[in-house]
C-alpha positions, 0 to 999 in steps of 0.5 A, a space after each residue: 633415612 629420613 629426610 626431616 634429619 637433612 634438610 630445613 623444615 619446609 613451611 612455605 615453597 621457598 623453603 621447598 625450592 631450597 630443600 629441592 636445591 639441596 638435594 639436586 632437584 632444582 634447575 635455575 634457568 637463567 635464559 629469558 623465556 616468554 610467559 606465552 607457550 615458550 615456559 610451559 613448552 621447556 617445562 613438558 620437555 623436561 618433565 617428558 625425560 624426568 628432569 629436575 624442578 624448574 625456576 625460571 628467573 627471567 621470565 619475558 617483561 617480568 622480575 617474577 621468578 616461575 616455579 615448575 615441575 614441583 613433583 613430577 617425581 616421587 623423590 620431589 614429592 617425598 621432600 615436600 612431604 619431608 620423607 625418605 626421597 627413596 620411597 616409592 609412590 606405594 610407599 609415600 602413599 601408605 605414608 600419607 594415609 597414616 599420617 592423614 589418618 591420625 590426629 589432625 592438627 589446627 592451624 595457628 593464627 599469627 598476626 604479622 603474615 609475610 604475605 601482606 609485605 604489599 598490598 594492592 588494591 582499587 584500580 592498581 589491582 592488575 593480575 597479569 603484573 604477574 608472570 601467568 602463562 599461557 600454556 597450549 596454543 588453543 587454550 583460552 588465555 592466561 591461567 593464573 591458578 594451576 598449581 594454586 587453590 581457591 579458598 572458600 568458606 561455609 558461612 553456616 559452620 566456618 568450614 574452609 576449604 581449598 580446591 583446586 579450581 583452575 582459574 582464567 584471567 578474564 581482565 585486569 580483577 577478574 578470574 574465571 574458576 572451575 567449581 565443578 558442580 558438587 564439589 565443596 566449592 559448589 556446596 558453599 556457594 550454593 548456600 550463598 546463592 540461597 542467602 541471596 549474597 556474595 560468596 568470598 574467596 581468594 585465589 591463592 598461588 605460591 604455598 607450602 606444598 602441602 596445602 597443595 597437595 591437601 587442596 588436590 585431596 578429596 576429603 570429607 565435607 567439614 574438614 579442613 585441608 589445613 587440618 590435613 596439612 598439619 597432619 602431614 607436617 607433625 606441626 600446625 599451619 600458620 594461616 591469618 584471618 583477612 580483614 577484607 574478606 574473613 576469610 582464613 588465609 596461608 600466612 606464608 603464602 606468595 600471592 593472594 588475589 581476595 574479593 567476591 563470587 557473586 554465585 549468579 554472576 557467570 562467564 564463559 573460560 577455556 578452553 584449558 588443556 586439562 589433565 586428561 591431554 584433552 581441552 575442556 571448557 569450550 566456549 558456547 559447548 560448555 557451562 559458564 564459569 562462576 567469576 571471582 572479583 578480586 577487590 585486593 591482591 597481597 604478595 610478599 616481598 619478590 614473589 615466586 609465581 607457582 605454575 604447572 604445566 597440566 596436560 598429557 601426563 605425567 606431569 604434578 597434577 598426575 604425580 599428585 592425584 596418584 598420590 593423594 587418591 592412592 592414599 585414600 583409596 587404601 584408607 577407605 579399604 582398610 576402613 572398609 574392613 576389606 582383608 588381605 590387601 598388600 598395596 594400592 595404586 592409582 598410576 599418574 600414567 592413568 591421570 591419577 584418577 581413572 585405574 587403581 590397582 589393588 594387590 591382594 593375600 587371598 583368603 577365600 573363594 571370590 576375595 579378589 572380586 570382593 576387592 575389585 567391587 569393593 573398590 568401585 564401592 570406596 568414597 575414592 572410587 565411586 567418582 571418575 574411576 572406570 576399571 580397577 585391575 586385582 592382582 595376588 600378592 606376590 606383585 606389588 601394584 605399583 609394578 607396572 611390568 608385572 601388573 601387565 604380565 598378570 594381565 598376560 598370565 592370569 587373567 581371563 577376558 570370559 572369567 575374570 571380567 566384570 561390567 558396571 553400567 552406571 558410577 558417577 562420572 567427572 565432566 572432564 573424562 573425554 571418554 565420554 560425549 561432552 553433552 552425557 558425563 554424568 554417568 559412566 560404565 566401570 571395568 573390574 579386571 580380576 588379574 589373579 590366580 582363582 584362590 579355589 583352583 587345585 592345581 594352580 600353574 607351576 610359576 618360575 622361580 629362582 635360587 634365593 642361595 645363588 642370587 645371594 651369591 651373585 650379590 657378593 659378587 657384583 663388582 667382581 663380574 665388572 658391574 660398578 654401583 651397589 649390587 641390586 639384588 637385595 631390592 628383587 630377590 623377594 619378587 624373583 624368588 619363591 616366598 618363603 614360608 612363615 616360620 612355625 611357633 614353637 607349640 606350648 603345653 597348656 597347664 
Protein backbone atom coordinates (compact mmCIF):
# COMPACT_ATOMS: atom_id res chain seq x y z
CA UNK A 1 0.00 0.00 0.00
CA UNK A 2 1.22 3.24 -0.61
CA UNK A 3 1.80 5.87 1.76
CA UNK A 4 0.44 8.86 -0.15
CA UNK A 5 -3.25 7.30 0.66
CA UNK A 6 -2.69 7.45 4.54
CA UNK A 7 -0.96 10.49 5.55
CA UNK A 8 -1.06 14.41 4.24
CA UNK A 9 0.94 15.36 1.77
CA UNK A 10 4.34 16.41 2.83
CA UNK A 11 5.84 19.84 1.61
CA UNK A 12 7.70 21.39 4.57
CA UNK A 13 9.30 19.18 7.93
CA UNK A 14 6.45 20.02 10.00
CA UNK A 15 4.43 18.19 7.66
CA UNK A 16 7.16 15.41 7.95
CA UNK A 17 7.11 15.23 11.80
CA UNK A 18 3.30 15.09 11.59
CA UNK A 19 3.38 12.32 8.99
CA UNK A 20 6.32 10.78 11.22
CA UNK A 21 3.81 10.91 14.53
CA UNK A 22 1.14 9.47 12.46
CA UNK A 23 2.64 6.27 11.82
CA UNK A 24 4.93 6.18 15.40
CA UNK A 25 8.30 7.28 13.96
CA UNK A 26 8.50 10.24 16.41
CA UNK A 27 9.69 10.61 19.84
CA UNK A 28 8.59 14.21 21.66
CA UNK A 29 11.34 14.46 24.32
CA UNK A 30 10.16 16.60 26.97
CA UNK A 31 13.30 16.66 29.58
CA UNK A 32 15.54 19.87 29.19
CA UNK A 33 18.53 18.64 27.36
CA UNK A 34 21.73 21.00 26.79
CA UNK A 35 22.57 22.28 23.10
CA UNK A 36 26.07 21.43 24.07
CA UNK A 37 27.30 17.34 23.73
CA UNK A 38 24.05 16.29 25.77
CA UNK A 39 21.43 16.52 22.18
CA UNK A 40 23.71 15.18 20.11
CA UNK A 41 24.71 12.09 22.69
CA UNK A 42 20.86 11.07 23.32
CA UNK A 43 20.41 11.32 19.69
CA UNK A 44 23.38 8.50 18.74
CA UNK A 45 22.11 6.43 21.59
CA UNK A 46 19.01 6.10 20.05
CA UNK A 47 19.97 6.15 16.57
CA UNK A 48 22.50 3.01 17.71
CA UNK A 49 19.36 0.79 18.77
CA UNK A 50 17.17 2.10 15.60
CA UNK A 51 14.80 4.29 17.61
CA UNK A 52 12.42 6.55 16.34
CA UNK A 53 12.88 10.40 15.16
CA UNK A 54 13.45 12.83 17.94
CA UNK A 55 12.16 16.24 18.85
CA UNK A 56 13.51 17.90 21.58
CA UNK A 57 11.14 20.70 22.75
CA UNK A 58 12.99 21.84 25.51
CA UNK A 59 16.27 22.64 24.50
CA UNK A 60 18.76 24.42 27.30
CA UNK A 61 18.15 28.46 27.00
CA UNK A 62 16.11 27.88 23.96
CA UNK A 63 12.16 28.00 22.95
CA UNK A 64 13.45 26.28 19.75
CA UNK A 65 12.28 22.88 19.20
CA UNK A 66 15.59 20.15 17.57
CA UNK A 67 14.43 17.91 15.18
CA UNK A 68 16.96 14.47 14.78
CA UNK A 69 17.28 11.33 13.48
CA UNK A 70 14.99 12.11 10.48
CA UNK A 71 15.90 8.93 8.24
CA UNK A 72 18.14 6.79 10.21
CA UNK A 73 15.58 4.01 9.03
CA UNK A 74 14.05 3.04 5.54
CA UNK A 75 10.72 3.28 6.99
CA UNK A 76 11.28 7.28 7.85
CA UNK A 77 12.84 7.55 4.50
CA UNK A 78 9.97 6.11 2.60
CA UNK A 79 7.68 8.61 4.26
CA UNK A 80 9.49 11.71 3.63
CA UNK A 81 9.39 10.28 0.25
CA UNK A 82 5.72 9.71 0.51
CA UNK A 83 5.97 5.56 -0.14
CA UNK A 84 5.21 2.29 0.90
CA UNK A 85 7.35 2.31 4.59
CA UNK A 86 7.65 -1.51 3.76
CA UNK A 87 10.05 -1.12 1.18
CA UNK A 88 13.37 -2.03 1.40
CA UNK A 89 16.50 0.59 1.02
CA UNK A 90 16.73 -1.48 -2.73
CA UNK A 91 13.44 -1.08 -3.25
CA UNK A 92 13.23 2.88 -2.32
CA UNK A 93 16.43 3.37 -4.24
CA UNK A 94 14.83 1.94 -7.82
CA UNK A 95 12.02 4.18 -6.68
CA UNK A 96 13.93 7.07 -6.81
CA UNK A 97 15.66 6.72 -9.98
CA UNK A 98 12.60 6.09 -11.57
CA UNK A 99 11.15 8.96 -10.36
CA UNK A 100 14.34 11.22 -10.86
CA UNK A 101 14.85 9.88 -13.90
CA UNK A 102 11.22 10.94 -15.70
CA UNK A 103 10.06 14.40 -16.32
CA UNK A 104 11.70 16.99 -13.78
CA UNK A 105 9.30 19.41 -12.44
CA UNK A 106 10.14 23.42 -11.93
CA UNK A 107 9.22 25.07 -9.03
CA UNK A 108 6.56 27.68 -8.33
CA UNK A 109 7.22 31.10 -7.47
CA UNK A 110 4.38 32.37 -4.57
CA UNK A 111 4.50 35.43 -3.38
CA UNK A 112 3.57 35.32 0.52
CA UNK A 113 6.54 32.86 1.64
CA UNK A 114 5.94 31.67 5.34
CA UNK A 115 9.58 31.75 5.89
CA UNK A 116 9.45 35.50 5.85
CA UNK A 117 6.69 35.41 9.17
CA UNK A 118 10.27 37.37 10.89
CA UNK A 119 12.82 39.10 9.46
CA UNK A 120 16.15 39.77 11.09
CA UNK A 121 18.59 41.98 10.05
CA UNK A 122 21.52 44.61 10.88
CA UNK A 123 23.18 44.31 14.36
CA UNK A 124 19.94 41.88 15.61
CA UNK A 125 21.54 39.11 13.23
CA UNK A 126 22.84 36.69 16.07
CA UNK A 127 22.77 32.84 14.95
CA UNK A 128 23.30 31.17 18.20
CA UNK A 129 19.63 32.70 19.08
CA UNK A 130 19.10 29.36 17.69
CA UNK A 131 19.61 26.02 19.38
CA UNK A 132 22.84 24.99 17.08
CA UNK A 133 24.41 22.29 18.86
CA UNK A 134 27.78 21.23 19.67
CA UNK A 135 28.02 17.86 18.65
CA UNK A 136 31.53 15.87 19.72
CA UNK A 137 33.92 16.89 22.31
CA UNK A 138 36.55 17.81 19.90
CA UNK A 139 34.65 19.39 17.28
CA UNK A 140 35.50 23.26 16.65
CA UNK A 141 32.32 24.86 17.89
CA UNK A 142 28.70 24.84 17.11
CA UNK A 143 27.41 23.67 13.72
CA UNK A 144 24.34 25.33 12.51
CA UNK A 145 24.02 23.57 9.03
CA UNK A 146 23.97 19.68 9.22
CA UNK A 147 20.82 18.65 8.06
CA UNK A 148 20.84 21.90 5.83
CA UNK A 149 22.18 23.06 2.53
CA UNK A 150 23.78 26.28 0.94
CA UNK A 151 22.10 27.88 -1.90
CA UNK A 152 24.11 28.99 -4.63
CA UNK A 153 23.83 30.59 -7.94
CA UNK A 154 25.32 30.45 -11.54
CA UNK A 155 25.33 34.27 -12.51
CA UNK A 156 26.23 33.14 -15.86
CA UNK A 157 23.12 30.62 -16.58
CA UNK A 158 20.62 31.18 -13.38
CA UNK A 159 21.39 27.59 -12.30
CA UNK A 160 20.80 27.20 -8.55
CA UNK A 161 22.16 24.60 -6.72
CA UNK A 162 21.78 23.15 -3.07
CA UNK A 163 25.11 21.51 -1.10
CA UNK A 164 25.32 20.08 1.46
CA UNK A 165 27.99 22.04 2.72
CA UNK A 166 28.46 22.14 6.48
CA UNK A 167 28.97 25.15 8.17
CA UNK A 168 30.37 26.38 11.49
CA UNK A 169 29.17 29.48 13.46
CA UNK A 170 32.47 31.37 13.66
CA UNK A 171 30.43 34.77 15.21
CA UNK A 172 27.42 36.25 15.76
CA UNK A 173 26.78 36.82 11.33
CA UNK A 174 29.45 34.43 10.35
CA UNK A 175 29.44 31.00 8.96
CA UNK A 176 32.21 28.85 7.78
CA UNK A 177 31.23 26.38 4.87
CA UNK A 178 32.70 23.32 3.63
CA UNK A 179 32.43 23.93 -0.60
CA UNK A 180 34.90 21.20 -1.48
CA UNK A 181 36.89 21.99 -4.02
CA UNK A 182 35.06 20.82 -7.30
CA UNK A 183 31.85 20.40 -6.33
CA UNK A 184 29.14 23.14 -7.73
CA UNK A 185 29.38 25.29 -4.86
CA UNK A 186 33.09 25.69 -6.01
CA UNK A 187 32.07 26.06 -9.64
CA UNK A 188 29.84 29.07 -8.99
CA UNK A 189 32.05 30.86 -6.59
CA UNK A 190 34.84 30.22 -8.76
CA UNK A 191 33.24 32.14 -11.53
CA UNK A 192 32.45 34.86 -9.03
CA UNK A 193 36.08 35.30 -7.99
CA UNK A 194 36.71 35.82 -11.74
CA UNK A 195 34.41 38.42 -11.86
CA UNK A 196 35.98 40.08 -9.18
CA UNK A 197 32.52 40.00 -6.86
CA UNK A 198 30.74 38.76 -4.12
CA UNK A 199 29.02 35.48 -4.35
CA UNK A 200 25.45 35.27 -2.61
CA UNK A 201 24.13 32.51 -0.78
CA UNK A 202 22.16 31.34 1.90
CA UNK A 203 22.14 28.69 4.52
CA UNK A 204 18.96 27.22 4.72
CA UNK A 205 17.85 24.88 7.88
CA UNK A 206 14.63 23.20 8.37
CA UNK A 207 12.93 22.34 4.43
CA UNK A 208 10.80 19.61 2.89
CA UNK A 209 12.91 16.57 3.42
CA UNK A 210 13.11 16.15 -0.09
CA UNK A 211 15.27 19.34 -0.77
CA UNK A 212 17.32 17.61 1.48
CA UNK A 213 17.66 14.60 0.09
CA UNK A 214 17.82 16.43 -3.44
CA UNK A 215 20.66 18.68 -1.98
CA UNK A 216 22.79 15.34 -0.79
CA UNK A 217 22.33 14.08 -4.18
CA UNK A 218 24.96 14.10 -6.87
CA UNK A 219 23.37 15.68 -10.05
CA UNK A 220 24.71 16.94 -13.26
CA UNK A 221 25.98 20.49 -13.48
CA UNK A 222 22.95 22.83 -14.82
CA UNK A 223 20.50 20.92 -13.01
CA UNK A 224 18.39 21.82 -10.21
CA UNK A 225 17.75 20.03 -7.19
CA UNK A 226 14.46 21.69 -7.21
CA UNK A 227 13.83 20.41 -10.22
CA UNK A 228 14.73 17.08 -8.85
CA UNK A 229 12.49 17.51 -5.51
CA UNK A 230 9.66 17.93 -7.75
CA UNK A 231 10.07 15.11 -9.40
CA UNK A 232 10.17 12.97 -6.31
CA UNK A 233 6.91 15.00 -5.09
CA UNK A 234 4.79 14.48 -8.51
CA UNK A 235 4.35 18.18 -7.71
CA UNK A 236 6.42 21.51 -7.85
CA UNK A 237 8.19 23.06 -5.21
CA UNK A 238 7.16 26.43 -3.71
CA UNK A 239 10.52 28.57 -3.75
CA UNK A 240 10.46 32.82 -3.81
CA UNK A 241 12.91 35.14 -5.26
CA UNK A 242 15.12 37.06 -2.10
CA UNK A 243 14.72 40.75 -2.59
CA UNK A 244 18.14 40.81 -0.52
CA UNK A 245 20.37 38.36 -2.35
CA UNK A 246 18.26 37.23 -5.85
CA UNK A 247 18.51 34.27 -4.89
CA UNK A 248 15.82 31.40 -5.35
CA UNK A 249 14.95 30.62 -1.96
CA UNK A 250 12.28 27.39 -0.27
CA UNK A 251 9.09 29.39 0.37
CA UNK A 252 8.44 26.92 3.34
CA UNK A 253 11.45 26.64 4.69
CA UNK A 254 12.11 27.07 8.83
CA UNK A 255 15.54 29.29 8.62
CA UNK A 256 17.11 31.10 6.26
CA UNK A 257 20.61 32.76 7.11
CA UNK A 258 21.46 35.06 3.30
CA UNK A 259 24.01 37.34 2.64
CA UNK A 260 27.43 37.07 0.82
CA UNK A 261 30.68 34.89 0.17
CA UNK A 262 33.38 37.12 -0.76
CA UNK A 263 35.46 33.96 -2.71
CA UNK A 264 38.95 35.51 -1.47
CA UNK A 265 37.84 35.93 2.01
CA UNK A 266 38.76 32.45 4.18
CA UNK A 267 39.02 30.96 7.80
CA UNK A 268 40.01 28.22 9.36
CA UNK A 269 36.63 25.73 10.95
CA UNK A 270 36.66 22.49 12.35
CA UNK A 271 37.65 20.22 13.28
CA UNK A 272 33.99 18.35 12.66
CA UNK A 273 33.42 15.01 13.30
CA UNK A 274 32.37 13.94 9.68
CA UNK A 275 30.57 11.19 8.37
CA UNK A 276 33.68 8.98 8.00
CA UNK A 277 33.59 8.69 12.36
CA UNK A 278 36.81 10.67 11.87
CA UNK A 279 37.44 14.56 12.26
CA UNK A 280 38.04 16.67 9.38
CA UNK A 281 38.97 20.11 9.02
CA UNK A 282 42.00 20.52 11.52
CA UNK A 283 42.98 23.71 11.87
CA UNK A 284 46.58 24.87 10.79
CA UNK A 285 46.36 21.00 8.92
CA UNK A 286 43.86 21.84 6.73
CA UNK A 287 42.72 24.48 4.06
CA UNK A 288 40.64 27.53 5.41
CA UNK A 289 37.04 27.58 4.58
CA UNK A 290 35.33 29.97 2.40
CA UNK A 291 32.71 32.59 5.06
CA UNK A 292 29.44 33.46 4.14
CA UNK A 293 28.29 36.81 5.73
CA UNK A 294 24.94 36.57 6.83
CA UNK A 295 23.43 40.15 6.29
CA UNK A 296 19.57 38.72 6.98
CA UNK A 297 18.11 35.90 8.94
CA UNK A 298 14.21 34.87 7.91
CA UNK A 299 12.26 32.37 10.00
CA UNK A 300 8.79 31.42 10.62
CA UNK A 301 6.69 31.78 13.20
CA UNK A 302 8.15 29.21 16.16
CA UNK A 303 10.78 27.54 14.19
CA UNK A 304 12.03 23.95 14.15
CA UNK A 305 15.87 23.65 14.29
CA UNK A 306 16.83 20.45 11.88
CA UNK A 307 20.08 18.92 13.04
CA UNK A 308 22.03 15.86 12.66
CA UNK A 309 24.23 13.96 14.53
CA UNK A 310 26.89 12.91 11.57
CA UNK A 311 29.65 10.67 12.90
CA UNK A 312 29.99 7.04 12.94
CA UNK A 313 27.37 5.42 10.87
CA UNK A 314 24.63 4.89 10.87
CA UNK A 315 23.00 7.42 11.33
CA UNK A 316 20.81 10.19 8.16
CA UNK A 317 23.94 11.20 6.34
CA UNK A 318 24.64 7.37 5.65
CA UNK A 319 20.87 6.29 5.38
CA UNK A 320 20.72 9.19 2.86
CA UNK A 321 24.05 8.92 0.88
CA UNK A 322 22.76 4.96 0.37
CA UNK A 323 19.84 6.20 -0.78
CA UNK A 324 20.49 8.81 -3.28
CA UNK A 325 24.03 7.48 -4.55
CA UNK A 326 22.09 3.61 -4.68
CA UNK A 327 19.78 5.47 -7.01
CA UNK A 328 22.28 6.98 -9.38
CA UNK A 329 24.69 4.35 -9.52
CA UNK A 330 21.78 1.67 -10.79
CA UNK A 331 20.84 4.77 -13.25
CA UNK A 332 24.21 5.40 -14.67
CA UNK A 333 24.24 1.16 -15.10
CA UNK A 334 21.34 1.11 -16.86
CA UNK A 335 22.12 4.13 -18.90
CA UNK A 336 25.33 2.57 -19.59
CA UNK A 337 23.40 0.08 -21.38
CA UNK A 338 25.40 -2.51 -18.76
CA UNK A 339 22.73 -6.23 -18.96
CA UNK A 340 21.63 -8.34 -16.23
CA UNK A 341 21.83 -6.04 -13.51
CA UNK A 342 19.03 -7.44 -10.79
CA UNK A 343 20.08 -4.73 -7.72
CA UNK A 344 22.26 -2.17 -6.65
CA UNK A 345 23.36 -0.91 -3.14
CA UNK A 346 25.67 1.58 -1.72
CA UNK A 347 25.19 0.15 2.65
CA UNK A 348 25.25 3.29 4.86
CA UNK A 349 27.37 0.73 7.21
CA UNK A 350 29.99 1.80 4.51
CA UNK A 351 29.21 5.46 4.79
CA UNK A 352 27.04 5.44 1.93
CA UNK A 353 29.69 6.15 -0.27
CA UNK A 354 32.99 3.90 -0.49
CA UNK A 355 31.24 0.18 -1.54
CA UNK A 356 28.47 -0.48 -3.72
CA UNK A 357 27.33 -4.04 -4.27
CA UNK A 358 26.26 -4.72 -7.74
CA UNK A 359 23.95 -8.15 -8.03
CA UNK A 360 24.09 -9.42 -11.71
CA UNK A 361 22.00 -12.30 -14.31
CA UNK A 362 25.01 -13.32 -16.03
CA UNK A 363 25.15 -13.78 -19.52
CA UNK A 364 28.41 -14.22 -20.95
CA UNK A 365 32.19 -14.95 -20.05
CA UNK A 366 33.58 -11.99 -18.12
CA UNK A 367 29.91 -10.28 -17.22
CA UNK A 368 30.53 -9.87 -13.79
CA UNK A 369 33.59 -8.14 -14.32
CA UNK A 370 32.24 -5.97 -17.14
CA UNK A 371 30.14 -4.96 -14.08
CA UNK A 372 32.43 -4.33 -11.46
CA UNK A 373 34.80 -1.95 -13.99
CA UNK A 374 31.83 -0.66 -15.29
CA UNK A 375 31.02 0.48 -11.74
CA UNK A 376 34.23 2.24 -11.16
CA UNK A 377 33.68 3.73 -14.43
CA UNK A 378 29.74 5.28 -13.74
CA UNK A 379 29.36 9.23 -13.00
CA UNK A 380 28.60 7.91 -9.28
CA UNK A 381 31.45 5.69 -8.89
CA UNK A 382 34.41 7.68 -10.45
CA UNK A 383 34.42 9.78 -7.09
CA UNK A 384 35.33 8.29 -3.59
CA UNK A 385 34.34 4.67 -4.37
CA UNK A 386 37.16 2.26 -3.25
CA UNK A 387 35.81 -1.47 -4.01
CA UNK A 388 32.63 -2.88 -5.29
CA UNK A 389 31.63 -6.48 -4.64
CA UNK A 390 29.75 -8.45 -7.74
CA UNK A 391 27.33 -10.92 -6.65
CA UNK A 392 25.05 -13.48 -9.19
CA UNK A 393 21.51 -12.98 -8.98
CA UNK A 394 20.30 -15.37 -6.94
CA UNK A 395 21.25 -12.74 -3.63
CA UNK A 396 19.86 -9.52 -3.39
CA UNK A 397 22.66 -6.69 -2.95
CA UNK A 398 21.51 -5.57 -0.28
CA UNK A 399 21.32 -8.73 1.70
CA UNK A 400 24.26 -8.32 3.71
CA UNK A 401 24.22 -12.32 5.05
CA UNK A 402 24.30 -13.40 1.89
CA UNK A 403 26.58 -10.70 0.19
CA UNK A 404 29.38 -11.95 2.97
CA UNK A 405 28.47 -16.01 2.31
CA UNK A 406 29.45 -15.32 -1.39
CA UNK A 407 32.39 -13.42 -0.09
CA UNK A 408 32.94 -17.14 1.76
CA UNK A 409 31.78 -19.38 -1.34
CA UNK A 410 32.52 -17.70 -4.48
CA UNK A 411 35.03 -15.72 -4.36
CA UNK A 412 38.64 -16.39 -4.94
CA UNK A 413 41.17 -13.67 -3.35
CA UNK A 414 44.12 -14.85 -6.88
CA UNK A 415 40.98 -14.93 -9.43
CA UNK A 416 38.43 -12.88 -8.49
CA UNK A 417 40.38 -9.89 -7.46
CA UNK A 418 41.08 -6.76 -9.25
CA UNK A 419 43.33 -3.54 -8.35
CA UNK A 420 42.79 -0.16 -9.60
CA UNK A 421 45.80 2.44 -8.55
CA UNK A 422 44.49 5.65 -9.68
CA UNK A 423 40.34 7.08 -9.12
CA UNK A 424 39.34 10.15 -7.96
CA UNK A 425 39.53 10.39 -4.05
CA UNK A 426 37.30 12.87 -1.67
CA UNK A 427 39.61 14.67 0.92
CA UNK A 428 37.42 13.23 3.84
CA UNK A 429 38.53 9.64 3.26
CA UNK A 430 40.77 9.12 6.46
CA UNK A 431 41.93 6.03 4.71
CA UNK A 432 44.41 8.32 3.22
CA UNK A 433 47.33 10.71 4.32
CA UNK A 434 45.74 14.04 5.15
CA UNK A 435 48.30 16.00 2.93
CA UNK A 436 47.60 12.99 -0.65
CA UNK A 437 43.48 12.64 -0.81
CA UNK A 438 43.23 13.47 -4.26
CA UNK A 439 43.87 9.80 -5.58
CA UNK A 440 43.09 6.55 -4.28
CA UNK A 441 43.56 3.08 -5.48
CA UNK A 442 40.06 0.70 -5.96
CA UNK A 443 39.08 -2.81 -5.16
CA UNK A 444 36.87 -5.03 -7.57
CA UNK A 445 35.65 -8.18 -5.66
CA UNK A 446 34.04 -10.44 -8.07
CA UNK A 447 31.88 -12.79 -5.47
CA UNK A 448 30.04 -14.87 -8.39
CA UNK A 449 30.19 -18.22 -9.54
CA UNK A 450 32.59 -18.07 -13.23
CA UNK A 451 29.44 -17.97 -15.88
CA UNK A 452 31.70 -20.19 -18.13
CA UNK A 453 32.55 -23.19 -15.45
CA UNK A 454 30.88 -26.63 -16.54
CA UNK A 455 30.62 -28.17 -13.47
CA UNK A 456 29.29 -25.38 -11.16
CA UNK A 457 29.20 -26.47 -7.12
CA UNK A 458 25.77 -28.15 -6.43
CA UNK A 459 24.00 -25.46 -4.00
CA UNK A 460 21.40 -26.53 -1.24
CA UNK A 461 18.11 -25.91 -1.60
CA UNK A 462 14.97 -26.63 0.05
CA UNK A 463 11.22 -28.03 -0.94
CA UNK A 464 9.08 -24.74 -2.19
CA UNK A 465 5.97 -27.57 -1.67
CA UNK A 466 7.00 -28.07 2.23
CA UNK A 467 7.79 -24.53 2.98
CA UNK A 468 4.61 -23.77 1.77
CA UNK A 469 3.28 -26.18 4.06
CA UNK A 470 4.93 -24.93 7.25
CA UNK A 471 3.50 -21.42 6.16
CA UNK A 472 -0.08 -22.62 6.52
CA UNK A 473 0.88 -24.17 9.47
CA UNK A 474 2.90 -21.29 11.39
CA UNK A 475 0.32 -20.74 14.16
CA UNK A 476 -0.46 -24.25 14.52
CA UNK A 477 3.41 -24.81 15.66
CA UNK A 478 2.92 -22.05 18.33
CA UNK A 479 4.71 -19.19 16.40
CA UNK A 480 2.38 -15.66 16.89
CA UNK A 481 2.53 -12.90 13.67
CA UNK A 482 2.17 -13.70 9.90
CA UNK A 483 4.17 -16.54 8.85
CA UNK A 484 7.60 -15.41 7.06
CA UNK A 485 7.69 -17.61 4.60
CA UNK A 486 6.41 -15.77 1.70
CA UNK A 487 9.20 -13.00 2.09
CA UNK A 488 12.38 -16.03 1.77
CA UNK A 489 11.12 -18.84 0.03
CA UNK A 490 12.34 -17.29 -3.44
CA UNK A 491 15.91 -17.15 -1.88
CA UNK A 492 15.83 -20.71 0.12
CA UNK A 493 14.59 -22.36 -2.64
CA UNK A 494 15.80 -23.33 -6.36
CA UNK A 495 14.48 -20.83 -8.87
CA UNK A 496 12.07 -22.04 -10.85
CA UNK A 497 12.18 -22.04 -14.37
CA UNK A 498 10.64 -19.79 -16.65
CA UNK A 499 7.83 -20.94 -18.29
CA UNK A 500 7.94 -22.04 -22.03
CA UNK A 501 5.67 -20.22 -24.75
CA UNK A 502 3.55 -22.41 -26.44
CA UNK A 503 5.35 -22.46 -30.25
CA UNK A 504 2.94 -20.96 -33.03
CA UNK A 505 2.94 -22.10 -36.70
CA UNK A 506 3.92 -19.31 -39.17
CA UNK A 507 1.54 -19.21 -42.32
Amino acid sequence: MDARTEVKPIDDLRSYIAALETHGQLHRVKAEVDWKYELCHVSKVNEEKQGPALLYENVKGHTIPVFTSAFTTPERIAIALEQDPGLTMCQLSRKWMELTTKQLIKPTYVDQPSVMDNVIEGDAVDLEQFPVPWFYPDDGGRFFVTAGYLVTQDPDTGWTNLGTYRSQVLGKNILGSQIIKGKHGDMHMKKYAERGELMPAAAVVGCDPVLFLAGSTLVSAQVDEYDIAGALRGRSVPVFKSDLTGLTLPANAEIIAEGWIDPNELMEEGPFGEYTGYYSGNKGKDYPKPVLRVKRILHRNKPVFWSTTVGKPINDIHMIQSLNRTGAMWYDLETMKVPGIQSVYLPAAATGRFWAIVSVKQMYPGHSNHVGNAVIASTTGHYGLKGVIVVDHDIEADDMDRVWWALATRFDPKRSAQIIDRGRSTPLDPGLPIEARDITSRIILDACTPYEWKNKPNEIFMDRAMLQKVSSRWNEYGFAGTSPVAEMINRLTRPEAPAKKAKTHEM
